[in-house]
Phi, psi and omega in degrees: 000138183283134154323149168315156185265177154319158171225134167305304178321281215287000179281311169335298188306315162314311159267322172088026207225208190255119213239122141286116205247138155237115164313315164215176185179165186297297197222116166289275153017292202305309177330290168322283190287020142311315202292321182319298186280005148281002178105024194296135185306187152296082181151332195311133189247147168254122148213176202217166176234023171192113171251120193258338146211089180310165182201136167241199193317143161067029184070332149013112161304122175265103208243138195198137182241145208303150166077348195231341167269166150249149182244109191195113163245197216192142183252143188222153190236049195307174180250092190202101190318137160333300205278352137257038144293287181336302178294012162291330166325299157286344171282320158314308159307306158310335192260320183291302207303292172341329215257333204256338190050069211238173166231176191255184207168090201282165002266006194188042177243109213274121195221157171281206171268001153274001198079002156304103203276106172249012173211180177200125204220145190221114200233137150199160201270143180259056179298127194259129193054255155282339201268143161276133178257351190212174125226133184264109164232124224247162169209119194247133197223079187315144179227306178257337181331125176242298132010112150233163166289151168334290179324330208286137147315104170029072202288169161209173169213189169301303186308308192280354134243051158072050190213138156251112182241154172277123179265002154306318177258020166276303199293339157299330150304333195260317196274271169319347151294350184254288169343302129007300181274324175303332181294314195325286201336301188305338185251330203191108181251014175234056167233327164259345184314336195276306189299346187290305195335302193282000179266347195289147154256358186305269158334115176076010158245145177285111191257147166211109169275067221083233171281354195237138220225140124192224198261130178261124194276306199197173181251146139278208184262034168240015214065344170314131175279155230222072166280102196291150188207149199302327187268038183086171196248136202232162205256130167231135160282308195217166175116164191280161184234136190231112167292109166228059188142146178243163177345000000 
């Protein structure tokens, strides 16, 4: 039997904040930051149960099949310098794992303990001139899916480990936990950086980023992951991380 679709009442209820349901839509992200720049408040959720054309990290296709995931992105308004804006990405992950009992793959990629990508998450800024004014952060969150495309890298969902959930009340949850972490971020950010630290799937494995190849040590406190190397631990800022290997 498909799940039930969404409903808006129950999602409202669910989160308690201001919730948008689009039966379909291009983008969620795009939707959001529209709302942004009409003054939508802090916290305000979009979310769709057919995105057509979705995106992840790098341009990406973001691929989701109708009716069976959450798709959602959440307009967020930190207290944050332009330049830690990026870690909400990771204060966002850390709240899916947590909530999921999941692990991380930096910098946002939500994965199970096969490794297996079951969330995703995406932050970009809506700014008016230097000041930041928004962060849109989007999430796409297998929930009932089993079916992936071929192509998809070694995909997951709840469902392929053997959890069934109502998904109104995952998504209430996910949302206030991310809110949450976003308040962190603004009072104390190396409270969640230590929690991603305990969430990696990363961290103590032999990584390969481009050309630069060693051991991934640590994040710093801007998120760079930190890679010990025959020349010294060198900083990646941005790029795909390829596991090849453990200590």
């Amino acid at each position: 039997m498909p799940p039930p679709p969404l409903d808006e009442a129950a999602l409202r209820q669910a989160y308690g904040r201001p919730v948008v349901l689009l039966p379909s839509c291009g983008s969620t992200n795009r939707e959001a930051a529209r709302l942004a720049q009409e003054g939508a408040e802090h916290g305000l959720v979009v979310i769709t149960e057919r995105q057509t054309e979705g995106r992840g990290r790098q341009g990406r296709a973001w691929t989701s099949s109708e009716g069976q995931n959450l798709t959602f992105s959440m307009v967020l308004r930190p207290r944050l310098p332009t330049a830690q804006a990026p870690l909400l990405c990771l204060g966002a992950a850390v709240a899916i794992a947590e909530v999921n009992d999941l692990r991380i793959k930096w910098p946002n990629d939500v994965l199970d303990d096969e490794g297996r990508k079951v969330c995703g998450v995406l932050a970009e800024l809506v700014t008016v001139g230097p000041r930041l004014d928004a962060v849109i952060l989007g999430v796409g969150l297998n929930v009932h899916q089993t079916d992936f495309p071929k192509e998809l890298p070694n995909p997951g969902s709840l469902a392929l480990l053997g959890r069934q959930v109502d998904r109104a009340a995952l998504f209430g949850r996910l949302c206030r936990e991310i809110l949450t972490r976003a308040t962190e971020l603004e009072n104390n950010p190396g409270w969640v950086l230590e929690a991603w630290r305990q969430r990696s799937h990363t961290l103590g494995r032999r990584v390969r980023v481009g050309e630069l190849e060693g051991v991934a040590e640590d994040i710093r406190d801007d998120g760079a992951l930190l890679i010990r190397t025959p020349r010294g631990l060198k900083p990646v800022l941005t790029g795909d991380v390829e596991l090849v290997g453990r200590l």
